[in-house]
KOLMARMAR-71901 format. One record per residue: residue in one letter; x, y, z of N, C-alpha, C in turn. Coordinates in steps of 0.05 Angstrom, whole numbers, padded with zeros to 5 digits, always signed. Example, Ala and Ser with C-alpha at 12.3 -4.5 7.8 and 13.67 -1.06 7.14 Angstrom:
2
A+00264-00114+00156+00246-00090+00156+00264-00066+00156/S+00257-00045+00142+00273-00021+00143+00258+00001+00157/
***
This chain:
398
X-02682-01257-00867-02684-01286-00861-02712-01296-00867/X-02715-01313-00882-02734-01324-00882-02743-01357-00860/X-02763-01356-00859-02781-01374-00844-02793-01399-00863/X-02784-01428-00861-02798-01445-00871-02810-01472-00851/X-02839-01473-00858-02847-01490-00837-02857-01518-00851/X-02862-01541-00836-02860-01570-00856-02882-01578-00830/X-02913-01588-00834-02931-01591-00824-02933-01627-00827/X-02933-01627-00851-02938-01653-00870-02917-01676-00864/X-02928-01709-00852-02911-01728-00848-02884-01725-00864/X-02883-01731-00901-02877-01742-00913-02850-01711-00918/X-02874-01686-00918-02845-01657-00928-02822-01669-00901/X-02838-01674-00871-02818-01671-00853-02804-01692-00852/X-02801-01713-00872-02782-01743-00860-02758-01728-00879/X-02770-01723-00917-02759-01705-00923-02730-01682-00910/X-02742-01681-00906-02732-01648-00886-02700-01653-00870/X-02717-01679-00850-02701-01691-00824-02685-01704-00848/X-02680-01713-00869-02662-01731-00874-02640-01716-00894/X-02640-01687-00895-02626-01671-00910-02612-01669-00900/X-02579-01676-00904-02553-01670-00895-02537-01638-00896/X-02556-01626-00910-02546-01603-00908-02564-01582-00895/X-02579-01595-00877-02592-01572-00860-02575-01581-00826/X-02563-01565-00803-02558-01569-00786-02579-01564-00759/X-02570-01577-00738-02589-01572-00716-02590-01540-00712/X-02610-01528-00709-02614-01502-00692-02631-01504-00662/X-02645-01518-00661-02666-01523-00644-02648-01512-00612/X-02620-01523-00604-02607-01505-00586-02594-01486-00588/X-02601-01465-00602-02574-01451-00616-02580-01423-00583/X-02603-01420-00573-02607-01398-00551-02595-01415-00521/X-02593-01447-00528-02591-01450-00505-02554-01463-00506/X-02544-01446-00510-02512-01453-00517-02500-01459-00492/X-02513-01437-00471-02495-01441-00444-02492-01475-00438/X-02518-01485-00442-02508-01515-00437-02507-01539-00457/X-02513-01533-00487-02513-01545-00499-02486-01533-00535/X-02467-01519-00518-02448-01515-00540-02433-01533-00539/X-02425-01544-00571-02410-01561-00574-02413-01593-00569/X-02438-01596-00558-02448-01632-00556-02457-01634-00574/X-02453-01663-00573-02452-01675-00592-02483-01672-00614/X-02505-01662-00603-02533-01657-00620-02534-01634-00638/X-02504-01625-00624-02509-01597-00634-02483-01589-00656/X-02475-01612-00659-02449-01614-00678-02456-01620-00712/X-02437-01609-00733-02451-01624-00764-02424-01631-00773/X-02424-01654-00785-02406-01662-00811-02390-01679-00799/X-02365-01669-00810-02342-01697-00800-02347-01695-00772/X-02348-01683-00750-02348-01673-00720-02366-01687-00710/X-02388-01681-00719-02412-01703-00712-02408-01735-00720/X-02391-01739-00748-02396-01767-00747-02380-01783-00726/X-02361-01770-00726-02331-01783-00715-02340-01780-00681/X-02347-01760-00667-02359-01763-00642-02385-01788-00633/X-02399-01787-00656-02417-01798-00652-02425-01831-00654/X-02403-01841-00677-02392-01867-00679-02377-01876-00652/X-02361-01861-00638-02347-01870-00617-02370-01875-00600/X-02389-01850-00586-02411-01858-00574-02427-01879-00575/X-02429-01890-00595-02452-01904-00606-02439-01936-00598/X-02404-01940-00594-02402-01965-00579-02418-01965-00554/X-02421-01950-00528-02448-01952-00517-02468-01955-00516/X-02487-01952-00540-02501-01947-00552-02507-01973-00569/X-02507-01991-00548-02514-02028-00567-02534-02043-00559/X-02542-02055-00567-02567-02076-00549-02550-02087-00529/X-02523-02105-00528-02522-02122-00505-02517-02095-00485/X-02510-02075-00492-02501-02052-00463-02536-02048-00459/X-02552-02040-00472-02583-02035-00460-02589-02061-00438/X-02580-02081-00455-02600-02104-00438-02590-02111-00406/X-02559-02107-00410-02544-02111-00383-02565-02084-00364/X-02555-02060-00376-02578-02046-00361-02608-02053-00349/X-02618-02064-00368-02648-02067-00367-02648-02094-00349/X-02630-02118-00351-02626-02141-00334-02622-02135-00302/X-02600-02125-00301-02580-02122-00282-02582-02093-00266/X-02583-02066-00272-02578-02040-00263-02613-02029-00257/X-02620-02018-00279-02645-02011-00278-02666-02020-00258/X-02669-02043-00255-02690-02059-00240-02685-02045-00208/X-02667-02053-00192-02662-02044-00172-02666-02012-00175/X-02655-01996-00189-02655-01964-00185-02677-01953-00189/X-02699-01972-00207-02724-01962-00206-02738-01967-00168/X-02736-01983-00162-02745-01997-00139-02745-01984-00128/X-02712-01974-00122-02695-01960-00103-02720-01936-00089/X-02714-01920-00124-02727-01894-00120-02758-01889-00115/X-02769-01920-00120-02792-01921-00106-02806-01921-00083/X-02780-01929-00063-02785-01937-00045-02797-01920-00016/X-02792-01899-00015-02794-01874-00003-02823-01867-00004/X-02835-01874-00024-02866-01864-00036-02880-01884-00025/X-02868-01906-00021-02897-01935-00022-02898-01927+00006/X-02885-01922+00031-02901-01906+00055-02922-01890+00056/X-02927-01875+00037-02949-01849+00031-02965-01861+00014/X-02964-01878-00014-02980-01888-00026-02983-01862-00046/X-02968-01844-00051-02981-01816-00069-02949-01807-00076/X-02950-01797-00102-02926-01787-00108-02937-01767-00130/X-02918-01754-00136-02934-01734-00170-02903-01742-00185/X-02920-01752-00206-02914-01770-00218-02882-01750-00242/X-02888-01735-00249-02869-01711-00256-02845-01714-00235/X-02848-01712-00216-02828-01706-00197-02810-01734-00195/X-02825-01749-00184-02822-01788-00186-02803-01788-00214/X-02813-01778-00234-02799-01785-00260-02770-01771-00259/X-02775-01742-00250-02743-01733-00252-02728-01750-00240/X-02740-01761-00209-02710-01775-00193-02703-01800-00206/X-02734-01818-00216-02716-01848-00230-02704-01840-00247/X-02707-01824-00269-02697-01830-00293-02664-01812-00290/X-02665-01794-00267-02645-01781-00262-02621-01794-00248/X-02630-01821-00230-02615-01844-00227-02608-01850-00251/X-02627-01861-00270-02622-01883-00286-02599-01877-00307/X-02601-01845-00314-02587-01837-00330-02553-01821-00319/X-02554-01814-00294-02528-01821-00277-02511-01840-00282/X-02525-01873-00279-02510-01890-00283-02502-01898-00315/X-02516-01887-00335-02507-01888-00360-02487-01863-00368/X-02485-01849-00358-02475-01820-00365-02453-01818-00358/X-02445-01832-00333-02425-01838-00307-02421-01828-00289/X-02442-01817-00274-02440-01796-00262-02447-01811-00225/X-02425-01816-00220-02427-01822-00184-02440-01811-00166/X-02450-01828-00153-02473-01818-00130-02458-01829-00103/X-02440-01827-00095-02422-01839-00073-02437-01850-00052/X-02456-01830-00047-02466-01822-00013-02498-01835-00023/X-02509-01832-00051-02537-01848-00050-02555-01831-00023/X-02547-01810-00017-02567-01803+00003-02584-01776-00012/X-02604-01773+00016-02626-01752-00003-02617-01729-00001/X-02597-01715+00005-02587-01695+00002-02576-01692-00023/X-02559-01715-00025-02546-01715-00054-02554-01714-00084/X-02581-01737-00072-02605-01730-00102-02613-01711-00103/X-02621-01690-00084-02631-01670-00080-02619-01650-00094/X-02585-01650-00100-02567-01624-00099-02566-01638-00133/X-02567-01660-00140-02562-01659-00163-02582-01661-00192/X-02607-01670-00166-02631-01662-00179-02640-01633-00191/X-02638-01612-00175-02634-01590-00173-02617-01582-00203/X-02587-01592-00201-02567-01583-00225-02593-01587-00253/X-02602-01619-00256-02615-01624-00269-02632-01606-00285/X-02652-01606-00272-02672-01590-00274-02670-01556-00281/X-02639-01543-00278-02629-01526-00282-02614-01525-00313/X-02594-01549-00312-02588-01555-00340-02623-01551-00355/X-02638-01572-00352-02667-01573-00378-02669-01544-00378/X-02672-01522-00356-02679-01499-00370-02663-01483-00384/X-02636-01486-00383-02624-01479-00400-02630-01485-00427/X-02624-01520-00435-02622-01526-00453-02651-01520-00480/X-02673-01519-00461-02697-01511-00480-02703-01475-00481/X-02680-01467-00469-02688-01427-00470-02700-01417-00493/X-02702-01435-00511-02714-01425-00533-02751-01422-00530/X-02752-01444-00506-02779-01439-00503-02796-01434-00477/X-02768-01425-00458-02781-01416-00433-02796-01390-00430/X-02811-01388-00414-02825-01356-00413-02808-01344-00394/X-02787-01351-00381-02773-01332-00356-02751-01321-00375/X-02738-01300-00357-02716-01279-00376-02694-01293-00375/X-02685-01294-00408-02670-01313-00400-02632-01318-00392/X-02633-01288-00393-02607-01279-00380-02603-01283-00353/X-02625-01287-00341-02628-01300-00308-02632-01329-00314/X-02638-01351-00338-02637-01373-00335-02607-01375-00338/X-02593-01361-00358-02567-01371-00363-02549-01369-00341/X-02550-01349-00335-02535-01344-00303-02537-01368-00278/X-02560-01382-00273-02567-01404-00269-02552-01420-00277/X-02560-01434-00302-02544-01460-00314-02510-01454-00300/X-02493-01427-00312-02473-01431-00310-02462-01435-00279/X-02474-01429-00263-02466-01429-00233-02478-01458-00234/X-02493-01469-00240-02501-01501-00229-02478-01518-00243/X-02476-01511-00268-02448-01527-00278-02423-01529-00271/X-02416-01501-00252-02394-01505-00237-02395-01523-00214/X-02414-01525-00202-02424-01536-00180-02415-01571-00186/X-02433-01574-00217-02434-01596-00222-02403-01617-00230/X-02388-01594-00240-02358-01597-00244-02348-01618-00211/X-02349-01594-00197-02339-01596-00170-02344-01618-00150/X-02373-01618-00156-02390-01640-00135-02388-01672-00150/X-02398-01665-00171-02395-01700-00185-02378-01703-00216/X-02380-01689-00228-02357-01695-00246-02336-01699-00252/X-02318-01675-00231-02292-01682-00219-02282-01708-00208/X-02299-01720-00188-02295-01738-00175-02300-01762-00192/X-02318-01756-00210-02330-01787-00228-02302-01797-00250/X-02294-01761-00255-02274-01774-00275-02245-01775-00268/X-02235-01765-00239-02219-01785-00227-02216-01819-00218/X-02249-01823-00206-02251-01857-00207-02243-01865-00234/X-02250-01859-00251-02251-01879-00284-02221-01874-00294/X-02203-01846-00279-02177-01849-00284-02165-01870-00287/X-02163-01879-00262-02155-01894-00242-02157-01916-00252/X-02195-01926-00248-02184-01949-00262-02178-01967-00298/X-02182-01941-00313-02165-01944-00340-02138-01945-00328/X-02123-01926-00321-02095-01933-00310-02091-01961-00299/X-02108-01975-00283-02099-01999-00271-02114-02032-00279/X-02124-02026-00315-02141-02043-00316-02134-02047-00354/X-02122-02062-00360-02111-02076-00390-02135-02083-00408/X-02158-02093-00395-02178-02102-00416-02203-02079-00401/X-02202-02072-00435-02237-02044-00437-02258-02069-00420/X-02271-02082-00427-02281-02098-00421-02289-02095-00394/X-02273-02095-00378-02278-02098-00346-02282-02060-00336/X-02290-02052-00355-02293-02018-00349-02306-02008-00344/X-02329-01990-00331-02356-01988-00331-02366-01975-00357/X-02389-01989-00363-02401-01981-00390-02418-01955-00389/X-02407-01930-00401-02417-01911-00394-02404-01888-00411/X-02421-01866-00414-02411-01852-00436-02378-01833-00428/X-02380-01823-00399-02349-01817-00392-02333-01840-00391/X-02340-01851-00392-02315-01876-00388-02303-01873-00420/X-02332-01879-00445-02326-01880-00468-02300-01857-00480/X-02320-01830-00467-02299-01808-00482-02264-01802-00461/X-02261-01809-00435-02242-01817-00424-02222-01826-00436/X-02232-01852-00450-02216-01874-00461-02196-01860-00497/X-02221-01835-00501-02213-01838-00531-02210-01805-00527/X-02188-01797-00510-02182-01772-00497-02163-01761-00524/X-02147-01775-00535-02125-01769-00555-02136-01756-00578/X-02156-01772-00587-02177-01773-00612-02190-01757-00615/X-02204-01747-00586-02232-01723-00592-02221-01703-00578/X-02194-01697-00563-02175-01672-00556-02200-01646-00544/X-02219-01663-00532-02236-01649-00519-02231-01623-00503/X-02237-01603-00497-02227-01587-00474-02250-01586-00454/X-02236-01595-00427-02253-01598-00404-02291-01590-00405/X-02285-01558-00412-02314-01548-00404-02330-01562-00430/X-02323-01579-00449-02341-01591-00471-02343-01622-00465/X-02329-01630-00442-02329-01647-00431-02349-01656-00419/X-02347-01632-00403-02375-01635-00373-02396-01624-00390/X-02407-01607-00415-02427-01605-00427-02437-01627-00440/X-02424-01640-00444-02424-01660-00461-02440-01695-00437/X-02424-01698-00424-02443-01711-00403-02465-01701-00387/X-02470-01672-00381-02485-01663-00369-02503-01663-00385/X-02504-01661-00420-02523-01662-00430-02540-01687-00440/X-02514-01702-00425-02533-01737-00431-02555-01740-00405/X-02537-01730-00385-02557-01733-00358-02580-01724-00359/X-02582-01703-00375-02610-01685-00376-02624-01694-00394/X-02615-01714-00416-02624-01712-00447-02646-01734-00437/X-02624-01750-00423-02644-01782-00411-02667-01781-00401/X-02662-01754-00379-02680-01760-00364-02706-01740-00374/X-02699-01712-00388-02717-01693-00390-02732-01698-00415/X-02725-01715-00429-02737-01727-00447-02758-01746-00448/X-02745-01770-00427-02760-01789-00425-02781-01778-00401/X-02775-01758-00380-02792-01756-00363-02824-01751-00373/X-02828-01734-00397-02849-01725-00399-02858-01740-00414/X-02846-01766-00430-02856-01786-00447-02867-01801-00427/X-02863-01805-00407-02865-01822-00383-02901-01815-00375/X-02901-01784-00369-02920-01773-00359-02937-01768-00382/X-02941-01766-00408-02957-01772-00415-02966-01794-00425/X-02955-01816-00433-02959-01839-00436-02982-01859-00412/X-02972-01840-00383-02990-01859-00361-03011-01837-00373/X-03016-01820-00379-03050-01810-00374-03062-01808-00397/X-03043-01823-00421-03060-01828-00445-03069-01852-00436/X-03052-01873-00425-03067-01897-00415-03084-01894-00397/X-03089-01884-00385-03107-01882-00356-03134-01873-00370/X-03133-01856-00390-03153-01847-00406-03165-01867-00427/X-03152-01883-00433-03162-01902-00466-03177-01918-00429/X-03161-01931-00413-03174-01956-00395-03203-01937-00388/X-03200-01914-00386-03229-01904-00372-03259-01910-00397/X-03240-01905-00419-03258-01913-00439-03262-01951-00453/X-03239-01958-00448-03242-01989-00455-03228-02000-00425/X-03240-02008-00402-03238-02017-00389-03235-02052-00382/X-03241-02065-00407-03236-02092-00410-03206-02096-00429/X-03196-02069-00422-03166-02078-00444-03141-02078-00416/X-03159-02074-00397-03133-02068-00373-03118-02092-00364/X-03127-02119-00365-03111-02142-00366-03090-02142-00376/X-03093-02132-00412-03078-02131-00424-03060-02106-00423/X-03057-02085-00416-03044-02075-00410-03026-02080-00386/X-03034-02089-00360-03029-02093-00341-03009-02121-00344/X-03017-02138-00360-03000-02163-00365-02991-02171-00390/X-02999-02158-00405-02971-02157-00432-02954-02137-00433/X-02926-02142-00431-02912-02112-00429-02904-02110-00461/X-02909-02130-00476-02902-02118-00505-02927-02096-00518/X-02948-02099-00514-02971-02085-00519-02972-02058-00497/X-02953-02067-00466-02947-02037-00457-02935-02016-00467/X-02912-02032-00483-02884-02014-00494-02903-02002-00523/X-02924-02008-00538-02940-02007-00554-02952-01980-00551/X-02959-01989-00528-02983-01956-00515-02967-01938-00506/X-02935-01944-00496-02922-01920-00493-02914-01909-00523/X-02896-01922-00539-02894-01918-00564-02915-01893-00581/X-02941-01905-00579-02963-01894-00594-02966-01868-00577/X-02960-01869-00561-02959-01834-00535-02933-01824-00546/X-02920-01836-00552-02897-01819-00566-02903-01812-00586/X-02915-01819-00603-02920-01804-00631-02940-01786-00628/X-02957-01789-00608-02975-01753-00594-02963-01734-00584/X-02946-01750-00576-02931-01719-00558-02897-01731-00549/X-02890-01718-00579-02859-01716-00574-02845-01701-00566/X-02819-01708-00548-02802-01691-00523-02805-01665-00537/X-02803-01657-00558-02800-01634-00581-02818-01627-00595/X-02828-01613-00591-02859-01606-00611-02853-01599-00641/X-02818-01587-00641-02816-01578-00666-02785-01587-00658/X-02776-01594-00694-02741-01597-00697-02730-01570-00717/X-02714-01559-00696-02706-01528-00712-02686-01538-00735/X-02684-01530-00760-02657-01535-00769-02645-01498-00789/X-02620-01503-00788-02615-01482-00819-02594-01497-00836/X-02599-01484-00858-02583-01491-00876-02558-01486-00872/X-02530-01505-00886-02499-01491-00884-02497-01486-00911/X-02522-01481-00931-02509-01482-00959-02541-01472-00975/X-02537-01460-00993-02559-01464-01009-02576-01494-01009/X-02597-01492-00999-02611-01520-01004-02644-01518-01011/X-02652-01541-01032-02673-01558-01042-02698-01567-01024/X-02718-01548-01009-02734-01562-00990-02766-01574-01011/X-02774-01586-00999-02795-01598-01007-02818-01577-01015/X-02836-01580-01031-02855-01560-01052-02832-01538-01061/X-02815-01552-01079-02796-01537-01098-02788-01505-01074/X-02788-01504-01058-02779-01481-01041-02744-01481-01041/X-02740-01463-01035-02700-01458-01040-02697-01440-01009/X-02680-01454-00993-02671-01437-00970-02640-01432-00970/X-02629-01416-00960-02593-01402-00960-02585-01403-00928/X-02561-01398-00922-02551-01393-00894-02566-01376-00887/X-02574-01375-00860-02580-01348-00847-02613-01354-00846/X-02620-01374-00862-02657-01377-00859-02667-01398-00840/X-02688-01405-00836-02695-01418-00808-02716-01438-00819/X-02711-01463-00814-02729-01485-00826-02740-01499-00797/X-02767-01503-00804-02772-01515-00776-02795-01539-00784/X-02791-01564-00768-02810-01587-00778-02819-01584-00757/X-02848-01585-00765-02871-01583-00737-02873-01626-00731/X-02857-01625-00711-02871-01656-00710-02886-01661-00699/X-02909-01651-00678-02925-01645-00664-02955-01662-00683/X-02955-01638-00705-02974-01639-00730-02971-01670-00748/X-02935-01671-00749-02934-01694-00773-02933-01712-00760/X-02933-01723-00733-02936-01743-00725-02974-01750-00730/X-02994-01728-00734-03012-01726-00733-03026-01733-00758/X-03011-01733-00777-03019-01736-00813-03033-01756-00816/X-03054-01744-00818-03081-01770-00827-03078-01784-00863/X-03057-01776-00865-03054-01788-00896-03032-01809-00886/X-03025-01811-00868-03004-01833-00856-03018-01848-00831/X-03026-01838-00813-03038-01848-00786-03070-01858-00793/X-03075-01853-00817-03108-01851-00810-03118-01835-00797/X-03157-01836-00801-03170-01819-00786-03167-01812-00769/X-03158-01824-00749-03162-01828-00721-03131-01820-00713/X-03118-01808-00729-03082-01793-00724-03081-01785-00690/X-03102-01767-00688-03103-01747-00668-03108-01754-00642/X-03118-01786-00640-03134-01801-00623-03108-01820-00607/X-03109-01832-00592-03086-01849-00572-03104-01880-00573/X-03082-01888-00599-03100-01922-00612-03077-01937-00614/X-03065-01947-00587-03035-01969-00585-03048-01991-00612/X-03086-01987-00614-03080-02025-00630-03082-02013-00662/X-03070-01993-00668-03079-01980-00701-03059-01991-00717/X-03067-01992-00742-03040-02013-00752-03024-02002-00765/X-02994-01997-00753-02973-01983-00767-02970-01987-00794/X-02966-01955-00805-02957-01958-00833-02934-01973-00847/X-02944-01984-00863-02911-01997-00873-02887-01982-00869/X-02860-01990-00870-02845-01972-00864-02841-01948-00843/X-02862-01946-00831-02862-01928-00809-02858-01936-00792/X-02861-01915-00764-02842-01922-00737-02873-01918-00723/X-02882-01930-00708-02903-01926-00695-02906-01904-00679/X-02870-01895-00664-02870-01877-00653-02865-01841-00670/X-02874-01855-00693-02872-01832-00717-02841-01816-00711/X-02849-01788-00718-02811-01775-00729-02805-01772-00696/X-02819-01775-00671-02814-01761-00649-02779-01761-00635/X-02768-01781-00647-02737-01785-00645-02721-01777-00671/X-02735-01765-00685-02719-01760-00713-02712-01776-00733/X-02694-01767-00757-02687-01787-00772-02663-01771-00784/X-02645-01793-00787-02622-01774-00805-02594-01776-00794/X-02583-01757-00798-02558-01759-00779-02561-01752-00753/X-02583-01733-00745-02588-01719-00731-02609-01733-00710/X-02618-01754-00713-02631-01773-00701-02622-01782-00679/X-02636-01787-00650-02632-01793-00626-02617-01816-00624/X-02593-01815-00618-02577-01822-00607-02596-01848-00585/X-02601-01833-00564-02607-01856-00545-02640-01866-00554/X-02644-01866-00567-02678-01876-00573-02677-01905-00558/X-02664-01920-00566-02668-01950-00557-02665-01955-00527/X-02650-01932-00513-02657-01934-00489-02669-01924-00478/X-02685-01908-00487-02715-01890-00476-02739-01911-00487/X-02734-01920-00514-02766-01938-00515-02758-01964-00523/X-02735-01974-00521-02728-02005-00535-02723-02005-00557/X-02732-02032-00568-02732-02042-00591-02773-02050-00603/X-02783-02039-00625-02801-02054-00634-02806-02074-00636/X-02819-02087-00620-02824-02112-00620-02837-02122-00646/X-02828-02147-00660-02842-02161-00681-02870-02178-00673/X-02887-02198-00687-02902-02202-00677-02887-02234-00664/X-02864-02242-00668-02858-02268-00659-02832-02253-00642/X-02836-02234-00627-02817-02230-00604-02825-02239-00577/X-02791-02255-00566-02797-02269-00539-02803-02250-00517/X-02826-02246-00513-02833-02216-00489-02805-02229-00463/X-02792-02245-00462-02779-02259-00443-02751-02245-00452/X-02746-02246-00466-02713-02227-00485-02720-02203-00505/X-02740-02188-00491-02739-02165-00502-02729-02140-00493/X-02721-02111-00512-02706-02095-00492-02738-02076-00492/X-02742-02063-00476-02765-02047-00476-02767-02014-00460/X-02730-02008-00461-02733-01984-00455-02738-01972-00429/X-02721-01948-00420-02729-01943-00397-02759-01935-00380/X-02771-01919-00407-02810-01914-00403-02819-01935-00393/X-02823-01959-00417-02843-01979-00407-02836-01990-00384/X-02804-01995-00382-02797-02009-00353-02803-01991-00330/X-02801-01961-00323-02812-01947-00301-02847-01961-00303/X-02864-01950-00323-02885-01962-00326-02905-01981-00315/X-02888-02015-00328-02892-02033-00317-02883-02031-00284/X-02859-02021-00266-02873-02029-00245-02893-02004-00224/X-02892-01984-00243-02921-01966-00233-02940-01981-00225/X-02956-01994-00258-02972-02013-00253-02974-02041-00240/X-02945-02049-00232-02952-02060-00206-02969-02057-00186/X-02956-02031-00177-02962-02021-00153-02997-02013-00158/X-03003-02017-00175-03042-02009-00180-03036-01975-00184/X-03019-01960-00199-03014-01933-00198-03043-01922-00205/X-03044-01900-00200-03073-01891-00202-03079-01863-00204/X-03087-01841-00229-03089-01812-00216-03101-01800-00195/X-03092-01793-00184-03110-01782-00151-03124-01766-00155/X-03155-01776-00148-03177-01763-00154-03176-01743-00141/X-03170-01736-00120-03162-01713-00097-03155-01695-00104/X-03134-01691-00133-03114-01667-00136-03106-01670-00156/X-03122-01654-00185-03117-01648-00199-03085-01644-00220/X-03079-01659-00246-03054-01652-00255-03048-01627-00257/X-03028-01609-00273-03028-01579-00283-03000-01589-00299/X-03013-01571-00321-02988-01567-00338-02966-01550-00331/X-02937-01558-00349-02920-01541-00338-02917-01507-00349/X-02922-01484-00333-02929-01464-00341-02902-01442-00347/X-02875-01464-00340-02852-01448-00348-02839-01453-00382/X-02858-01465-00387-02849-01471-00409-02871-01468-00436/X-02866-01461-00452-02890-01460-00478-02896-01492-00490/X-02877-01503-00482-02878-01537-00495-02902-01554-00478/X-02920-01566-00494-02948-01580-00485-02943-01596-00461/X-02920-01598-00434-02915-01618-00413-02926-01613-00389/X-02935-01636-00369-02943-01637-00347-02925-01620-00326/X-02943-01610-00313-02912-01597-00294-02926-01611-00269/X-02945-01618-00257-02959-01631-00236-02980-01663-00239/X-02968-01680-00230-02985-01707-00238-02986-01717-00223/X-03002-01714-00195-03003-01736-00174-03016-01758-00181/X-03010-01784-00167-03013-01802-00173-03016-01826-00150/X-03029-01840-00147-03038-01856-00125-03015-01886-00119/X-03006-01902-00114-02999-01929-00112-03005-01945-00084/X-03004-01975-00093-03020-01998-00077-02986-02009-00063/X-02977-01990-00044-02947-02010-00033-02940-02043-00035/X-02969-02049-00028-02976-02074-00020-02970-02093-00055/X-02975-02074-00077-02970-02088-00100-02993-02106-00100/
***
């Protein structure tokens, strides 16, 4: 087997946009990621993924971002503004683990803290599965894990979520009045994708996790790249604090430092053509470092390596560089983890801006703040660059 690695912006857009390399990046963590949809190629992937993707619209984000979101962020706030201190890692699993519940479909009946607790827990069990490629624990004891939490997860909320949505498809003529949500979606189109149960519940379980374990750590680094540029430009905090299009900017630009994925695994299904005339076959291992090519000073400028929300995007580029991919194989939910790019004549009043900046913005309500007291720490179960400890201060009073 050979080994091919893609450092360089331009080899890895390259790379990501070859239809004949497939995802590998989960191939160790199958217990919970066999057969979803990230992990699918060709007709299988398109035809799954087109159905998904009716979810997957601006008016369904905005109803979210209008209507749902606002309160569930609150919600899960609310507990903390007593103490004024939260670590901010932790804070992130439960909002975004709400947030992505209610997109995923996954019922919270009882809304009590036991219940976030038991399914927080599943959560956080699914992510170690699904990254085993890069945990340091054995990982025949992680898998053993995942699969006992997924029964659990069957039993406790899946079962029950996808009896409610039975029910009311059975008793309800127009889609329309349905809840917008990805079980509801694949429910509906039961005939078509002849799913079998256990690819069912992988398949939502892996949205639950995707939302949240994704966005969590975009979340957490994004506040302490900001907290860091204000320590150094301290007359830009207005503007951060009261433009949220220049917020969603500075989270964005933290995304292209440190994406959910440091690297996108792929292999070939066929003899294929990689960039600097190289030739790879089945059975070889291609890997785009996006870590580095988000970093390409022949694209980002000097200053690649540096956290500069005001640097001026390359033509054609994504500010948040490859950190969501490109291709077929490209993130699915991106627009609801960071929005839409704002133009320079966008109404900050009708914009969508993603679940990050919206946790974010009302952090910075609250005057969020790192607690001088107690030090962050990285997360040490994992080889991937993420916070595993981020306390963090807030003003209840707002």
């Amino acid at each position: 087997m050979k080994e091919f690695t893609f450092t360089k912006y331009e080899e890895a857009v390259k790379t990501l946009r070859n239809n004949d390399l497939m995802q590998a990046l989960y191939d160790e963590g199958e217990v919970i990621m066999d057969k979803v949809l990230v992990c699918l190629h060709g007709e299988e992937h398109k035809q799954r993924r087109k159905l998904e993707n009716k979810i997957f619209t601006r008016d369904t984000f905005k109803l979210y971002e209008d209507k749902i979101f606002p309160k569930t962020i609150e919600e899960t706030l609310e507990p903390f503004k007593r103490t004024g201190k939260l670590d901010l890692v932790d804070f992130g699993f439960r909002v975004l683990l709400n947030l992505t519940a209610d997109f995923s479909g996954i019922d919270r009946p009882e809304k009590s803290e036991g219940e976030t607790e038991m399914l927080l827990g599943m959560l956080k069990t699914f992510a170690s599965g699904a990254t085993l490629a890069h945990s340091t624990r054995d990982h025949d004891e992680v898998k053993l894990e995942v699969k006992k939490a997924l029964e659990e997860f069957d039993v406790r909320f899946l079962g029950p979520s996808i009896e409610t949505r039975k029910l009311l498809i059975n008793n309800n003529d127009d889609p329309n009045d349905l809840p917008k949500d990805i079980l509801t979606i694949l429910l509906l189109n039961e005939d078509k994708l002849s799913l079998p149960h256990d690819v069912l519940m992988r398949e939502v379980a892996f949205y639950l996790l995707a939302g949240a374990q994704t966005s969590i750590h975009s979340l957490v680094h994004a506040f302490h790249e900001i907290m860091e540029w204000l320590n150094k430009y301290p007359d830009e905090k207005n503007n951060i604090y009261k433009n949220p299009i220049f917020l969603q900017r500075c989270v964005h630009e933290s995304t292209r430092l440190h994406p959910s994925s440091p690297v996108a695994w792929r292999k070939p299904i066929c003899p294929v053509s990689l960039p600097n005339d190289q030739d790879a076959k089945e059975g070889d291992k291609v890997i785009i470092d996006l870590y580095n090519s988000n970093r390409d000073k022949e694209i980002f400028g000097k200053d690649a390596r540096e956290f500069n929300p005001k640097r001026k995007t390359p033509d054609g580029q994504n500010i948040y560089g490859l950190s969501f991919g490109l291709g077929m194989h490209s993130c699915i939910g991106r627009n609801l983890a960071a929005g839409i790019v704002a133009k320079e004549d966008t109404d900050p009043n009708n914009h969508q801006y993603g679940t990050v900046t919206m946790i974010m913005r009302v952090l910075l309500s609250y005057n969020a703040l790192p607690n001088p007291d107690d030090s962050p720490k990285m997360d040490e179960k994992t080889k991937r660059p993420n916070w595993g400890y981020y306390p963090i201060l807030i003003d209840a009073a707002g």
